[in-house]
N, C-alpha and C positions, 0 to 999 in steps of 0.2 A: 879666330877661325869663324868663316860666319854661318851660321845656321844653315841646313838644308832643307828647312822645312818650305822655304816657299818652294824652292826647285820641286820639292815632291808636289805641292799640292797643283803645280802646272805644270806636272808630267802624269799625274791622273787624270785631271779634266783635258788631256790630251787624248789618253788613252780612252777615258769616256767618249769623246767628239766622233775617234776612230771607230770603236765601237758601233756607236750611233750609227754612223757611217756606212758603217758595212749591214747594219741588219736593217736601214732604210733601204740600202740597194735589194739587199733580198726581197725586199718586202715589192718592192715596186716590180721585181720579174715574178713573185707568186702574183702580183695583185694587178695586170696589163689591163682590166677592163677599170680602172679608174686612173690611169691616166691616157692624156687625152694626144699625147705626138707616138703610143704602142700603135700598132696595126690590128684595125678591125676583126675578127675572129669570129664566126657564128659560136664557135665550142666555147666562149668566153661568158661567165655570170653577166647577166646588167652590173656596170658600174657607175659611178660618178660623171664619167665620161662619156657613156657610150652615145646620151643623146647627140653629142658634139661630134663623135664620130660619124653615127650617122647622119647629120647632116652637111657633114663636110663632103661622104660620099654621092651628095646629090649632086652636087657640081663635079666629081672627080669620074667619070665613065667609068676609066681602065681600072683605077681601086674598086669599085663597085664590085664590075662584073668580075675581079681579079678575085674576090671574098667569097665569091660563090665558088670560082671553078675549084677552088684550095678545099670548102666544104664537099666537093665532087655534088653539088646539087644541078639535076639537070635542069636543062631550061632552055628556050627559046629564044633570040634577040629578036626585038622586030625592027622593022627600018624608023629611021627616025620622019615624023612629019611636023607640016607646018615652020614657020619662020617667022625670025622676032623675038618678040615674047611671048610668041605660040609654040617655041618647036620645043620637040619631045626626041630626046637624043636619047634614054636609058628605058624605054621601053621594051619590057619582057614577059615572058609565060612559063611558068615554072609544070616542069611536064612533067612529075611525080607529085602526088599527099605526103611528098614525108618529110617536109617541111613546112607546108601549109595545105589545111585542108583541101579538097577539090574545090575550085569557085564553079557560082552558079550565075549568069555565062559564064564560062570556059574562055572565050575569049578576048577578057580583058585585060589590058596587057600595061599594069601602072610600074612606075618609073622603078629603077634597081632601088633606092634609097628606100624607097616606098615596101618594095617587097622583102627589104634587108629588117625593116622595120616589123613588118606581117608576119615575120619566122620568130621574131625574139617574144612579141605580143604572140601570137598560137603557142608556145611551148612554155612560156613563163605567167602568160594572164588565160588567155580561152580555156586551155586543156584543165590546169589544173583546178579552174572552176566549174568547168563541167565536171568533173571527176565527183569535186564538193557538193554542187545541186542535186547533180542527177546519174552518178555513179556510170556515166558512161563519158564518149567522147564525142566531138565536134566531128564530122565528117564532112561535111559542106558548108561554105560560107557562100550566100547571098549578097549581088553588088550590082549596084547603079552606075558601075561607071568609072571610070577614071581620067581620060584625055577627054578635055571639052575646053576648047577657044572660048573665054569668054571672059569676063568680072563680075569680081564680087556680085552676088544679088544687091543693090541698094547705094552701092559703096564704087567706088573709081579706080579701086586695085586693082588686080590680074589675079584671077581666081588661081589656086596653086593646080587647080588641074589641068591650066592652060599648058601646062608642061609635064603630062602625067606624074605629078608631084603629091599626088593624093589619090584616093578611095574611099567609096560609100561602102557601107557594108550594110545592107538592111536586114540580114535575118541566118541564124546559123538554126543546122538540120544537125541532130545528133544521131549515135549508129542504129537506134530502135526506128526512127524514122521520125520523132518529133522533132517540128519546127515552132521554133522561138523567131518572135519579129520584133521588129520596135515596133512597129504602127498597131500590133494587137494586144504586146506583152509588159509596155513600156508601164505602164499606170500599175502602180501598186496593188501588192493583190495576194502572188502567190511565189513559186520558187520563180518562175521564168522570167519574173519582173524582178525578183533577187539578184538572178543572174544577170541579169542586164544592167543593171544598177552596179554590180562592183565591178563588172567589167569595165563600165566607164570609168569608174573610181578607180581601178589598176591600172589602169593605162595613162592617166595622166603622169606626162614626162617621161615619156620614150617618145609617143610622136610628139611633134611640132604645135600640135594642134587634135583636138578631140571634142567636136562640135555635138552633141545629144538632141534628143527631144525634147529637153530642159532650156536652150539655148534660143531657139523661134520654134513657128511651124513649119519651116520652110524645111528644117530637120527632124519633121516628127516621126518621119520610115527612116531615119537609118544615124549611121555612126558617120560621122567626116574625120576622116584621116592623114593629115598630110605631114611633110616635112620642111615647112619653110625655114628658111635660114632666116634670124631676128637679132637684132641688136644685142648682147649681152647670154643672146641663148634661151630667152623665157620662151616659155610655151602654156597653152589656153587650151582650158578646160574646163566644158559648160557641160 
């Protein structure tokens, strides 16, 4: 009679695999924000994925604007302008703070991917560091801008705001009424230059790109923020 022992020891490592199996699957519907073919969510952690996600939603309109209306965040669409590699097809205005502080213009109108990005950075980088610094919160964000036809300064690319694919932010107001800039707060010194400094340090890899006053002068007022799409997904952080 022959031995049953191999039978058992490959109807255990069977029942291991299934195992396995089953508590990867679990693990992958508790854990949708790191992988990268789940559907975007604002109620979803940063994961492994999310920068992929978001910038899959640059190119994808209907999933953009489809992640907000599901968050019930209101907002604006504007018409799309410009043509080529100028046109700005996801441009919007988010007409509540309670997903991103009030901007200062009010009518800047950068691209969904962009803004999908300014909800996850305010509630997981700005807020909780303002809480840290200065025990209040961000109420206002400061901005140069978003849609602007142009290239690179220096360089022969397509600046990502050609397609309102990015935002300046130069200076956020917190609820007591101070205001924090780059152009005044950026050089070392005190809390306001703390907070500026991990802010750029927390955010590197959710956007695309996170250009400082460390990086030229051409960015000595403010934060560059965009979402380019890059070979392999890296993203740059000066």
């Amino acid at each position: 009679m022959k031995s049953l022992r191999p039978y058992l020891i490959w109807f255990g490592a069977a029942v291991l695999v299934t195992i396995g199996a089953i508590l990867g699957l679990q693990w992958v519907r508790a854990h949708p924000e790191h992988i990268p073919s789940a559907r975007f969510e604002f109620a979803h952690p940063q994961g492994w994925a999310t920068h992929r996600k978001l910038v899959a939603l640059a190119s994808d309109d209907s999933a953009c604007f489809a992640a907000f209306d599901r968050a019930d965040a209101g907002y604006l669409r504007r018409p799309a302008i410009g043509t080529g590699v100028c046109r700005a097809s996801q441009r919007m205005i988010l007409t509540s703070n309670r997903f991103v502080p009030t901007m200062r213009p009010a009518n800047v109108a950068p691209g969904c991917a962009v803004t999908a990005a300014l909800v996850l950075w305010n509630r997981d980088v700005v807020q909780p560091l303002a809480q840290k610094h200065f025990g209040q919160k961000v109420v206002e964000l400061e901005n140069l801008g978003s849609y602007n036809c142009r290239k690179i300064a220096g360089e022969k690319a397509q600046s990502q705001h050609s397609t309102a694919n990015a935002i300046d932010i130069s200076a956020f107001a917190l609820a007591d009424g101070t205001r924090i800039s780059l152009i005044n707060d950026w050089a070392p010194g005190d809390k306001r230059s703390e907070f500026l400094h991990e802010v750029r340090d927390e955010t590197c890899g959710l956007f695309s790109t996170i250009l400082s006053p460390d990086y030229n002068r051409a960015h000595a007022d403010h934060f560059h923020l965009d979402m380019a799409a890059r070979t392999a997904g890296w993203t740059v952080c000066r």
